[in-house]
Structure formats: C-alpha cells, structure tokens
OpenMM code with the backbone's topology and positions (N, CA, C; nanometers):
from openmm import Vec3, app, unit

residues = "UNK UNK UNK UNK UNK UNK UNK UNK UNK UNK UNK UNK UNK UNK UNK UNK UNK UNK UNK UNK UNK UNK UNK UNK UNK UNK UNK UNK UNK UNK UNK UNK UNK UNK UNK UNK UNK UNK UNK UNK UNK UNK UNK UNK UNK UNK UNK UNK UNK UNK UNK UNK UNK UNK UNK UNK UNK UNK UNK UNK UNK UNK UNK UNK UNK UNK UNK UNK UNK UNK UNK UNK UNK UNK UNK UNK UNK UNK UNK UNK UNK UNK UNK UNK UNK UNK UNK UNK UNK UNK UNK UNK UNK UNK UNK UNK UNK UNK UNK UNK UNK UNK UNK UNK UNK UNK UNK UNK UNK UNK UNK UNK UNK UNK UNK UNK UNK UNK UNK UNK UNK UNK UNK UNK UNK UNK UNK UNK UNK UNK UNK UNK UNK UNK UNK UNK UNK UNK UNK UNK UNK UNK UNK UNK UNK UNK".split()
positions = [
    Vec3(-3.0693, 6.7714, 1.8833),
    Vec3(-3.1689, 6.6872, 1.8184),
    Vec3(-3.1485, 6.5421, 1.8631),
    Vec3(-3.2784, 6.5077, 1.8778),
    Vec3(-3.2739, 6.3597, 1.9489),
    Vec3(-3.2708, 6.2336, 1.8197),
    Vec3(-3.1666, 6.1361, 1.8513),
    Vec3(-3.1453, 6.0889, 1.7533),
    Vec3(-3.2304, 5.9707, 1.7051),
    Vec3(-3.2818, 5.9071, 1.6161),
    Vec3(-3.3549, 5.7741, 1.5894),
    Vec3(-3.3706, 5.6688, 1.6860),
    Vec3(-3.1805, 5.6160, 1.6876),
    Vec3(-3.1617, 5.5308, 1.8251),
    Vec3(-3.1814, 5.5590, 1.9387),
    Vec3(-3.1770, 5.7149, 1.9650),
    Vec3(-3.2620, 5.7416, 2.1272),
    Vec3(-3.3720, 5.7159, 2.1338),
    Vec3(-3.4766, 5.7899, 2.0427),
    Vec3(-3.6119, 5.7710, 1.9999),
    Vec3(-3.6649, 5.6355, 2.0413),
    Vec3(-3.6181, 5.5567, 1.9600),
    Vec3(-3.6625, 5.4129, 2.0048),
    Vec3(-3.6085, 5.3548, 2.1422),
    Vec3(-3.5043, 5.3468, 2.1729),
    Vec3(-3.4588, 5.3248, 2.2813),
    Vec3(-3.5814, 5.4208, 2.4434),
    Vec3(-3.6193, 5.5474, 2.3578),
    Vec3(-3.6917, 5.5846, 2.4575),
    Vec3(-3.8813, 5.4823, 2.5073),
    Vec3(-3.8758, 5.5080, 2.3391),
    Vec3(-3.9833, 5.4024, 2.3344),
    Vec3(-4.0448, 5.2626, 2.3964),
    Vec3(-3.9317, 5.1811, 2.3744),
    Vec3(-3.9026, 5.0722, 2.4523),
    Vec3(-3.9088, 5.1133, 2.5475),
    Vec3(-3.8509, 5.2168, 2.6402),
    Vec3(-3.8524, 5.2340, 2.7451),
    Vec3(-3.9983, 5.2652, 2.8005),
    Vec3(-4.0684, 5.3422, 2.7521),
    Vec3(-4.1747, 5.3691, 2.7935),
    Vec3(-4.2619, 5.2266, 2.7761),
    Vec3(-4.2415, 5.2183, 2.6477),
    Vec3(-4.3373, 5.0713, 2.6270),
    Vec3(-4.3019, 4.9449, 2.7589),
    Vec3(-4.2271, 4.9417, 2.7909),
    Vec3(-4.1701, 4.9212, 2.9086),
    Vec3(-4.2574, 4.8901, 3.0618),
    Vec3(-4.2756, 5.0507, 3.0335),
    Vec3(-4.3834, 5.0882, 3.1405),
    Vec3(-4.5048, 5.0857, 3.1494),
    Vec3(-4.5586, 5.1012, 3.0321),
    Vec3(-4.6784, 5.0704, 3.0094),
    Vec3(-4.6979, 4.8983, 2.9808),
    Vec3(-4.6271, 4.8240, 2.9856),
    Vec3(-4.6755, 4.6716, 2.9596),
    Vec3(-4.6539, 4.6923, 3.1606),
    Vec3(-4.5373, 4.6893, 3.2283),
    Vec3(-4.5984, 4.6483, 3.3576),
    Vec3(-4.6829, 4.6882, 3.4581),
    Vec3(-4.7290, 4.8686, 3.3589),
    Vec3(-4.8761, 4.9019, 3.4490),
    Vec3(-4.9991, 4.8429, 3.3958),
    Vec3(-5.0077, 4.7909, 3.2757),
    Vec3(-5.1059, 4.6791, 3.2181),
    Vec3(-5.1508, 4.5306, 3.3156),
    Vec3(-5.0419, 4.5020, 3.3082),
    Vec3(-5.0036, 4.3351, 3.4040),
    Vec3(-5.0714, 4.3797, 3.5319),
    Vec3(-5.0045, 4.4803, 3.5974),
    Vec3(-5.0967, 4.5387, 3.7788),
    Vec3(-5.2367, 4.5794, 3.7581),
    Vec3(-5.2532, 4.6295, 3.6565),
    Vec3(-5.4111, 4.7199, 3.6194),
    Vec3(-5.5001, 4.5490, 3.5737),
    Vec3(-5.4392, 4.4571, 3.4853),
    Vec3(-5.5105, 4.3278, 3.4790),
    Vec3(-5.5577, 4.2556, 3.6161),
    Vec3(-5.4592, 4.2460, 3.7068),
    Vec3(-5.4733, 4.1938, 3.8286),
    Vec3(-5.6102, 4.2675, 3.8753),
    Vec3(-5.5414, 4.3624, 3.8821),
    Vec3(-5.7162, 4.4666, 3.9976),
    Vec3(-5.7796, 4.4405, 3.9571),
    Vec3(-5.7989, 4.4378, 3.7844),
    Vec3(-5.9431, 4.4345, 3.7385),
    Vec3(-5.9945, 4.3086, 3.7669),
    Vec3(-5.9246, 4.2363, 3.7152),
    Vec3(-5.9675, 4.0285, 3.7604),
    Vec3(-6.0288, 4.0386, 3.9220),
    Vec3(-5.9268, 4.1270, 3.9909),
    Vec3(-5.9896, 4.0856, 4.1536),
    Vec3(-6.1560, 4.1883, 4.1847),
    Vec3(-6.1792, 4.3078, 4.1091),
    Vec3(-6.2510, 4.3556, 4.1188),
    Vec3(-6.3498, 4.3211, 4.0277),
    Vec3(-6.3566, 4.2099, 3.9615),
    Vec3(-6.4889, 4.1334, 3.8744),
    Vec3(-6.4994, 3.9943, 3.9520),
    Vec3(-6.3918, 3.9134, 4.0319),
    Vec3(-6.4342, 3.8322, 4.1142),
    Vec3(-6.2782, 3.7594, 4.2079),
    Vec3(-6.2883, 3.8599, 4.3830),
    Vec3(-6.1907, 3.8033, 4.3841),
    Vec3(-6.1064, 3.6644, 4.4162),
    Vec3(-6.1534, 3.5727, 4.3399),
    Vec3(-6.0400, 3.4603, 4.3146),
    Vec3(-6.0255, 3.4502, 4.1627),
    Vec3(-6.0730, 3.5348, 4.1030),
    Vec3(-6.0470, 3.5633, 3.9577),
    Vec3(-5.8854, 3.6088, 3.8891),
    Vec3(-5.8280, 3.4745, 3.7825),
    Vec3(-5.6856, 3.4546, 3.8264),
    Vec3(-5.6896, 3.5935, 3.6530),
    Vec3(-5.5695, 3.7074, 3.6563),
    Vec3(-5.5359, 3.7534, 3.5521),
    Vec3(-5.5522, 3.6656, 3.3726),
    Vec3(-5.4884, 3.5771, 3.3752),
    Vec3(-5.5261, 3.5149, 3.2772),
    Vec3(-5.6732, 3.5007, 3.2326),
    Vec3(-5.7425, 3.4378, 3.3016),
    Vec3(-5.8747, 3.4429, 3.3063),
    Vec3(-5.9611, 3.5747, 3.2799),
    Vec3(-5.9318, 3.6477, 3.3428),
    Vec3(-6.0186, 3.7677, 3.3249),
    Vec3(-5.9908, 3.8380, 3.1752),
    Vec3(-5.8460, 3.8102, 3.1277),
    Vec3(-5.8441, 3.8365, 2.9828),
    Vec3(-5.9709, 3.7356, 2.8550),
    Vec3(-5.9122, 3.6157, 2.9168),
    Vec3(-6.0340, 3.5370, 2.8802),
    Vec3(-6.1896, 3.5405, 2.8331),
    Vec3(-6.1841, 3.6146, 2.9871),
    Vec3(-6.3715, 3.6617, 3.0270),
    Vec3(-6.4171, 3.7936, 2.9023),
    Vec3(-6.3264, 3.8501, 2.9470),
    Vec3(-6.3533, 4.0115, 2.8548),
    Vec3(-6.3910, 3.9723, 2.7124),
    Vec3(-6.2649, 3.8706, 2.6633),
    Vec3(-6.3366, 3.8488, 2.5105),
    Vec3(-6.4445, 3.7734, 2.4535),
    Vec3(-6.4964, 3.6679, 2.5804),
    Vec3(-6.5596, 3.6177, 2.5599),
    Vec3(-6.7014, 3.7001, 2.5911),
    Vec3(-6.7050, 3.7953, 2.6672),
    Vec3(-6.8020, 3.8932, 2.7094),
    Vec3(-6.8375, 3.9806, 2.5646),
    Vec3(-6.7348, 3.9741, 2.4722),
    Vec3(-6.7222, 4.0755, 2.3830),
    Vec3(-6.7818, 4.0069, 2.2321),
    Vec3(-6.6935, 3.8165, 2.2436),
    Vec3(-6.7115, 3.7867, 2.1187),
    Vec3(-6.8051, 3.6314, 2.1405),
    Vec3(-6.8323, 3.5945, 2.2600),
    Vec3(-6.8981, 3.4938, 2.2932),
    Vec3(-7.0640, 3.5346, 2.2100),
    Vec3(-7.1139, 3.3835, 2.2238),
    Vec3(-7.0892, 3.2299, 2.2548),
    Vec3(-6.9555, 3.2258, 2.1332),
    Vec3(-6.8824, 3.1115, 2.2039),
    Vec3(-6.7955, 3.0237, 2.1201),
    Vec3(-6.7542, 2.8847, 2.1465),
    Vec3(-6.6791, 2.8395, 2.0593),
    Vec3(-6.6614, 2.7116, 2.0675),
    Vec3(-6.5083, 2.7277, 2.1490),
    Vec3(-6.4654, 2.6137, 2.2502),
    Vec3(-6.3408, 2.6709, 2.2388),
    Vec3(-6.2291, 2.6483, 2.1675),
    Vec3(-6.2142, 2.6066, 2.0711),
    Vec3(-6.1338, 2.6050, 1.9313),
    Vec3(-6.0564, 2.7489, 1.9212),
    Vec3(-6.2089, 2.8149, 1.9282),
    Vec3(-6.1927, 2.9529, 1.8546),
    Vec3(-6.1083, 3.0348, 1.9460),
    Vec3(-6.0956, 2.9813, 2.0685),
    Vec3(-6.0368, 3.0521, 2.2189),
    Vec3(-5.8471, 3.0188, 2.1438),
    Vec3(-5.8488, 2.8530, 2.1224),
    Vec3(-5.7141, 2.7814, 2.1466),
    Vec3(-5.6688, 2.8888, 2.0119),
    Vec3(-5.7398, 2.9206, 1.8685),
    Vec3(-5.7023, 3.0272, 1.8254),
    Vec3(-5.6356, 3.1274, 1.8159),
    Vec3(-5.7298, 3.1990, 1.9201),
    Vec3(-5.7477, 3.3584, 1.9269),
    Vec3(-5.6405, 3.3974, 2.0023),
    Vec3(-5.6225, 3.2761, 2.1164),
    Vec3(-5.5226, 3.2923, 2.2570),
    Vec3(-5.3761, 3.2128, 2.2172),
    Vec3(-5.3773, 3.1447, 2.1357),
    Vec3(-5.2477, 3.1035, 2.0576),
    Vec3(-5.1829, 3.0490, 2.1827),
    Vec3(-5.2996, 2.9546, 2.2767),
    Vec3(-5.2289, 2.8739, 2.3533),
    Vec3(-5.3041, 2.7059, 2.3415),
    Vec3(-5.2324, 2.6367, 2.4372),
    Vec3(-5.3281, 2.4886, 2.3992),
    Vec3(-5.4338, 2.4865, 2.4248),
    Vec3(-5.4900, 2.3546, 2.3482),
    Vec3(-5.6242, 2.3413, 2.4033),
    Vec3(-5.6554, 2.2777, 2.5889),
    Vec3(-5.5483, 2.2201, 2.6200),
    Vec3(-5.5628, 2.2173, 2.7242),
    Vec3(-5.5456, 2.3064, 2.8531),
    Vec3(-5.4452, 2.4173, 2.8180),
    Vec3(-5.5085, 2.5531, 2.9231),
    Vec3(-5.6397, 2.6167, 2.9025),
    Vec3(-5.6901, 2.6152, 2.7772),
    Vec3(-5.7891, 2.6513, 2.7454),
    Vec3(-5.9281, 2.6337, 2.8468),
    Vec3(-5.8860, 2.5039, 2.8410),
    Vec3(-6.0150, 2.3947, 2.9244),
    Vec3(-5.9864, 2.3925, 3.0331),
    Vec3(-5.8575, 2.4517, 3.1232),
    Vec3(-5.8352, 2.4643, 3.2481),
    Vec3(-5.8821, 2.5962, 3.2726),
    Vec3(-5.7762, 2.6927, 3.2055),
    Vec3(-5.9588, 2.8643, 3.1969),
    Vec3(-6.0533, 2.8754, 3.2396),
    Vec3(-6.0997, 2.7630, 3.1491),
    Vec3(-6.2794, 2.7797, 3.0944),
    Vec3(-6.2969, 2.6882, 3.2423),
    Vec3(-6.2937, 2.6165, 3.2883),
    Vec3(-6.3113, 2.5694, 3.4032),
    Vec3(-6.2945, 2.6426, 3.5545),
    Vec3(-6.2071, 2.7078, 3.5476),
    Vec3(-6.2192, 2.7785, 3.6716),
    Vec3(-6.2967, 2.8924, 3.6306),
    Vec3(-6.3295, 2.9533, 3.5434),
    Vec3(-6.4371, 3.0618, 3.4939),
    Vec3(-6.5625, 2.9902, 3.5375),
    Vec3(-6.5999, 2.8724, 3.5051),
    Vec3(-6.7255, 2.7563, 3.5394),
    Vec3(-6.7295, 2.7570, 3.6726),
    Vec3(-6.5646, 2.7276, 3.7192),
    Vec3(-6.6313, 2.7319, 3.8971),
    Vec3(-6.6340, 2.8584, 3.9670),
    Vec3(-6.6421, 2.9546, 3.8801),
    Vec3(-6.6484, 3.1032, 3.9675),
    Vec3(-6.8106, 3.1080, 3.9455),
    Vec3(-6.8772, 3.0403, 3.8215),
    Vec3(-7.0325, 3.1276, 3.7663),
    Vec3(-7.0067, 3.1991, 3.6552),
    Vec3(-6.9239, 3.2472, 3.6212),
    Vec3(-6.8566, 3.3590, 3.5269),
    Vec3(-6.9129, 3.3303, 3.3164),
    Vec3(-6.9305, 3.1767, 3.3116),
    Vec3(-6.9240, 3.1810, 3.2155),
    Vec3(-7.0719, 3.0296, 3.1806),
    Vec3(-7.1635, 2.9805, 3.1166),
    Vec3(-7.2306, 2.9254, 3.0964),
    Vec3(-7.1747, 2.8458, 2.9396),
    Vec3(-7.2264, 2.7514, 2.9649),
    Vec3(-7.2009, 2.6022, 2.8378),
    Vec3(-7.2750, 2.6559, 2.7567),
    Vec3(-7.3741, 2.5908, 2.6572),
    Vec3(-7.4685, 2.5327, 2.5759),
    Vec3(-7.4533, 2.4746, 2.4413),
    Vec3(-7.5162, 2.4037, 2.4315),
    Vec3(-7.4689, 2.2834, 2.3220),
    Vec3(-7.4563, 2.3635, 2.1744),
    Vec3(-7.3954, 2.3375, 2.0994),
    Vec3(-7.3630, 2.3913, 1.9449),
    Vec3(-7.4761, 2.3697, 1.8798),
    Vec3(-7.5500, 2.4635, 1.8458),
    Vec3(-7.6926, 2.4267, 1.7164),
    Vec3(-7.6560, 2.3806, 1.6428),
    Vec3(-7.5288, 2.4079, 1.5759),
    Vec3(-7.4648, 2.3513, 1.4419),
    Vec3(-7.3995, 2.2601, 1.4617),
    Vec3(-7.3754, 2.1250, 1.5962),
    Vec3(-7.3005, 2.0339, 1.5857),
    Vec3(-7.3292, 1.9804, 1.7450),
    Vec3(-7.4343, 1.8839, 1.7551),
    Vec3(-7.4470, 1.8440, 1.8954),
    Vec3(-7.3280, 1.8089, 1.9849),
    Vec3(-7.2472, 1.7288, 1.9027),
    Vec3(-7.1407, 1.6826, 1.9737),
    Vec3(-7.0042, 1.8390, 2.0713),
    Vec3(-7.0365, 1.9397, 2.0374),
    Vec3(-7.0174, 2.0741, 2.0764),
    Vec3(-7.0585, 2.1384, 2.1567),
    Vec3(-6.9649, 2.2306, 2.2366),
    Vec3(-7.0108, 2.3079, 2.3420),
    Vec3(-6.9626, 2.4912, 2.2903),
    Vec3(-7.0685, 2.5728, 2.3062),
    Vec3(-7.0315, 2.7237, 2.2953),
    Vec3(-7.0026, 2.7247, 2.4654),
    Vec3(-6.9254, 2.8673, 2.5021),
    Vec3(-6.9291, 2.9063, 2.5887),
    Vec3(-6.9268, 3.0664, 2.5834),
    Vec3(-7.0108, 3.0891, 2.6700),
    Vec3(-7.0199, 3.2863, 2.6882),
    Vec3(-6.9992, 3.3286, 2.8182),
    Vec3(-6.9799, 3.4593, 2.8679),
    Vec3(-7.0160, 3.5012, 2.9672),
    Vec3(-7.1352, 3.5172, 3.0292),
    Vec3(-7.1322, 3.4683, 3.1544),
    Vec3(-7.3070, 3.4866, 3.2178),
    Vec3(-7.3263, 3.6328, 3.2405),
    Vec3(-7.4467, 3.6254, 3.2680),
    Vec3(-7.4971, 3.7720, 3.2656),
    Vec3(-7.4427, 3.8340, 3.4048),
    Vec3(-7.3549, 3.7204, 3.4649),
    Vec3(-7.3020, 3.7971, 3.5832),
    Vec3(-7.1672, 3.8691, 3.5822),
    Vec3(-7.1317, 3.7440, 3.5038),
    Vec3(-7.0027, 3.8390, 3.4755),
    Vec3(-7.0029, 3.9708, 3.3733),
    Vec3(-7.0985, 3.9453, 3.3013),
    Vec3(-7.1401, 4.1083, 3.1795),
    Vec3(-7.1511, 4.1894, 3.2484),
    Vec3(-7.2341, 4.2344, 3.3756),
    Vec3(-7.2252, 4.2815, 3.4679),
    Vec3(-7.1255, 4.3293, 3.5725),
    Vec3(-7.0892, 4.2651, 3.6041),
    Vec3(-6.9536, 4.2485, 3.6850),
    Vec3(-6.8319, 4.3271, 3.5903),
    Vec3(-6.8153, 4.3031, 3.4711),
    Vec3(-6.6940, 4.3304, 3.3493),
    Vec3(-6.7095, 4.4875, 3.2993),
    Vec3(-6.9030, 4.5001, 3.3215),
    Vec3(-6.9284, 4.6468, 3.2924),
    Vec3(-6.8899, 4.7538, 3.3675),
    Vec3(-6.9260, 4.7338, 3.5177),
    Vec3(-6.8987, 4.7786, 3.6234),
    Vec3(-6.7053, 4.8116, 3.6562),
    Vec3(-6.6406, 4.7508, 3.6482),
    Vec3(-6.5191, 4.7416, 3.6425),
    Vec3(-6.4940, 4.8429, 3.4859),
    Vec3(-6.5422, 4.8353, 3.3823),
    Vec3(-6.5186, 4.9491, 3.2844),
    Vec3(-6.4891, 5.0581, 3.3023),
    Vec3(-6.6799, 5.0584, 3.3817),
    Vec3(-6.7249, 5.2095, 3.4457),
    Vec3(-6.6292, 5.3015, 3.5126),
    Vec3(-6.5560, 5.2258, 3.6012),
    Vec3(-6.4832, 5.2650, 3.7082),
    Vec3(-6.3674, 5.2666, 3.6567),
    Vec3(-6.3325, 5.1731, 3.5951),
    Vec3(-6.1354, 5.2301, 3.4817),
    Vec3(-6.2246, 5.3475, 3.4217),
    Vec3(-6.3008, 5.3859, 3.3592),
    Vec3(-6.2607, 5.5107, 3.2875),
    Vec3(-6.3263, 5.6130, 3.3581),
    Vec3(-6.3479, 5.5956, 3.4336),
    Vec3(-6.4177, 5.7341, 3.5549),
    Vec3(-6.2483, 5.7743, 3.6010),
    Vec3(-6.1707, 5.6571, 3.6225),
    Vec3(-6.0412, 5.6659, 3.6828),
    Vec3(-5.9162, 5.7394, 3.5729),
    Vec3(-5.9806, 5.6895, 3.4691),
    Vec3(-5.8841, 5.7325, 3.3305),
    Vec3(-5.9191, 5.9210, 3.3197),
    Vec3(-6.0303, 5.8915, 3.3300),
    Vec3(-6.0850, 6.0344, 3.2947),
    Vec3(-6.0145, 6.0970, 3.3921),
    Vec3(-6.0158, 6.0526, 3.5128),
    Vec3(-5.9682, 6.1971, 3.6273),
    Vec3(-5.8073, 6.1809, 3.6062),
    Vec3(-5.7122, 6.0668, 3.5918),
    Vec3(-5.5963, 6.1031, 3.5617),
    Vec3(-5.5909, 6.1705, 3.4613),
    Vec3(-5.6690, 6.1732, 3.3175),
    Vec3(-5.5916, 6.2378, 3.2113),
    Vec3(-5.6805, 6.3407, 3.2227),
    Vec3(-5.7136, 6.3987, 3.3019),
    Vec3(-5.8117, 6.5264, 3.2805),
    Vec3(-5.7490, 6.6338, 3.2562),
    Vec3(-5.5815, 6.6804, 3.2761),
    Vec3(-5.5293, 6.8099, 3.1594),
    Vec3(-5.5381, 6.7350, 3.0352),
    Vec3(-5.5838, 6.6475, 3.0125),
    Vec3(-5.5268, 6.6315, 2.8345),
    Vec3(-5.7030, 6.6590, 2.7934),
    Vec3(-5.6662, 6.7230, 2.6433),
    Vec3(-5.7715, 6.7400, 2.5864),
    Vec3(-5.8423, 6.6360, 2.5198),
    Vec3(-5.9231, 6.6400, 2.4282),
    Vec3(-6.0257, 6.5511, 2.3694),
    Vec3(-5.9259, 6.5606, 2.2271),
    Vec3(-5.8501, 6.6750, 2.1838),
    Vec3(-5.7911, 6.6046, 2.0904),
    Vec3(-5.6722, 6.5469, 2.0868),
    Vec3(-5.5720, 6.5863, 2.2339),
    Vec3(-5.4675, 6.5319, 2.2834),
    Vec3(-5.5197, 6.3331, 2.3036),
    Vec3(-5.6034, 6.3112, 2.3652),
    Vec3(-5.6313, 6.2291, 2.3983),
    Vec3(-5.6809, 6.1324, 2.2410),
    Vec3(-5.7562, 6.2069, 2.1416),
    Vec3(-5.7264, 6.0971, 1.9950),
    Vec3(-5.6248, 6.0964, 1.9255),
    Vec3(-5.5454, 6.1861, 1.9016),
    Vec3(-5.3628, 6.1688, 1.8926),
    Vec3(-5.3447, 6.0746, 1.9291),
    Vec3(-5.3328, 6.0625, 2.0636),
    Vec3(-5.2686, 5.9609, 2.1100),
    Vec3(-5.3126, 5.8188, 2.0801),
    Vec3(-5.4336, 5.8345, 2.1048),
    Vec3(-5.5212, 5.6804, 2.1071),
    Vec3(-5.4694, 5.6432, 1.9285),
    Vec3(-5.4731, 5.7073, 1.8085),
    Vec3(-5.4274, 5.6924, 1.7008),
    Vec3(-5.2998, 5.6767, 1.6532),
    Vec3(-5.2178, 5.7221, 1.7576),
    Vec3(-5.0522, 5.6917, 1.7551),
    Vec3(-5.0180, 5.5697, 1.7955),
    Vec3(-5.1015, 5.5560, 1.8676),
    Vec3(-5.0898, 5.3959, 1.9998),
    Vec3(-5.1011, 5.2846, 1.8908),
    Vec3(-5.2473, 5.3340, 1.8223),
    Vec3(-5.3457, 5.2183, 1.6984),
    Vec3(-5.1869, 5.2060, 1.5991),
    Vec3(-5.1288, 5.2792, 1.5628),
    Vec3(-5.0704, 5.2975, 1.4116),
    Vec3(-4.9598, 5.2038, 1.4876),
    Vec3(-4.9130, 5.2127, 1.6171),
    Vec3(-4.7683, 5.1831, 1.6078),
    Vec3(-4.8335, 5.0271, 1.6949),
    Vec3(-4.9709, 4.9962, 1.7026),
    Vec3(-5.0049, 4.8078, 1.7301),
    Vec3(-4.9960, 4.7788, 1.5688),
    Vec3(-5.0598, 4.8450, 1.5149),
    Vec3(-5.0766, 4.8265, 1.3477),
    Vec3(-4.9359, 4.7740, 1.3078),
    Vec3(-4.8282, 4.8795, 1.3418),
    Vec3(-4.7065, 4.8714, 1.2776),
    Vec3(-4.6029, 4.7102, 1.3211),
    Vec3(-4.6702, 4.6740, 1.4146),
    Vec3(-4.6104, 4.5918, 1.4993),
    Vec3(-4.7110, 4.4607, 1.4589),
    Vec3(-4.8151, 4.4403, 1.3902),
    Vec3(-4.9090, 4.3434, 1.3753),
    Vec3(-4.8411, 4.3180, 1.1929),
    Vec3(-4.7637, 4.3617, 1.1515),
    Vec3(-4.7045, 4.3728, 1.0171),
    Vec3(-4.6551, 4.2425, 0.9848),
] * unit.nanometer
topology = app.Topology()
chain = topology.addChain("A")
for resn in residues:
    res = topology.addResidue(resn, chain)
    for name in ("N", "CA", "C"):
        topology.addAtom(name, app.Element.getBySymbol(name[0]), res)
C-alpha cells in the first residue's frame, strides 16, 4: 500500500509535469495566434477575449502584477493589432480594452486545433474517464484556491 507521503510526493511530481508541458503548450499557442506573440501576452489576450472590454485596473487585479507591466502587455498586444482601446462610457477620462476581432479569431482557431489535438491524444480515455478527471483536477484547483 502506497503511503500518503508517496501519494503526494507522486503528485508534485506529476504536477510537476504538467506545469512544464503548460509553459511549452503556452508558447505554441502565443506563436500560433501571432508569431511575435510573447507567452505572457497571449495569457493576457485569452482573458481578455473571454472577459473584455476592460479597464486595465481590472487586468493589474486579475494578473496580480503592476500596473506598469500591464501597460507594457497591453502595448505590445496594440502593436501586434490584437487588442483595440475605446473610451469608458462610464468615465471619459478611461480606456476599456478588448480583443479585436482578429485576435477572437485567431484565439478560436488555435482552440480548434488544441482540442482536435487533445481529442486524438486522449482518445483511449472515455467520456467518463475524461470527467473524472476534469473534476479531480477542478476539486484539487479548488483545494488549493482555499
């Protein structure tokens, strides 16, 4: 019988592996939505694709970094096309920012293709192997967001 401290120790280990196939899988995706598109950024893009328009306040927030990487981000996102201004309805002195419809595009496409790719690697696992897991994964971010 495998003991607690292995258990976790295995865990870590795996968790391990899965944070530095995350970091390589971020890269591709950034280069395959635009390539001079830096990793950081493309994390950026996605949420803003997801939760845009925003102010970027809500970025220095969400990303629990300064406001001045923020505005270095959001700037090279500006000089790719990736992301559009427009003034705050609720406060002229304000700027929202979203993803352009190129990058929505661009971010969709790159989806498409991770899970066409997901699908054919995990294709022995079943449909209920595969929500197990996805619910084991949820419980133990949950457990860790505590």
């Amino acid at each position: 019988m495998t003991s607690r401290a292995d258990s976790l120790r295995h865990l870590e280990r795996e968790v391990g592996v899965l944070i530095r196939r995350v970091k390589r899988v971020i890269g591709e995706r950034a280069r395959a939505v635009h390539e001079d598109l830096q990793p950081a950024s493309y994390l950026m893009l996605s949420w803003l694709a997801d939760e845009g328009p925003v102010r970027a306040s809500a970025m220095v927030e969400r990303f629990a970094i300064d406001k001045g990487a923020i505005s270095r981000q959001l700037q090279h996102l500006d000089d790719l096309g990736l992301v559009v201004r427009t003034p705050d309805p609720d406060d002229g002195r304000a700027t929202l920012v979203a993803a352009s419809d190129d990058a929505r595009r661009r971010l969709a496409d790159v989806a498409e293709h991770r899970r066409k790719w997901l699908d054919e690697q995990l294709g022995d696992w079943t449909s209920e192997e595969l929500e197990t897991f996805a619910t084991m994964l949820e419980r133990y971010n949950l457990s860790l967001n505590a």
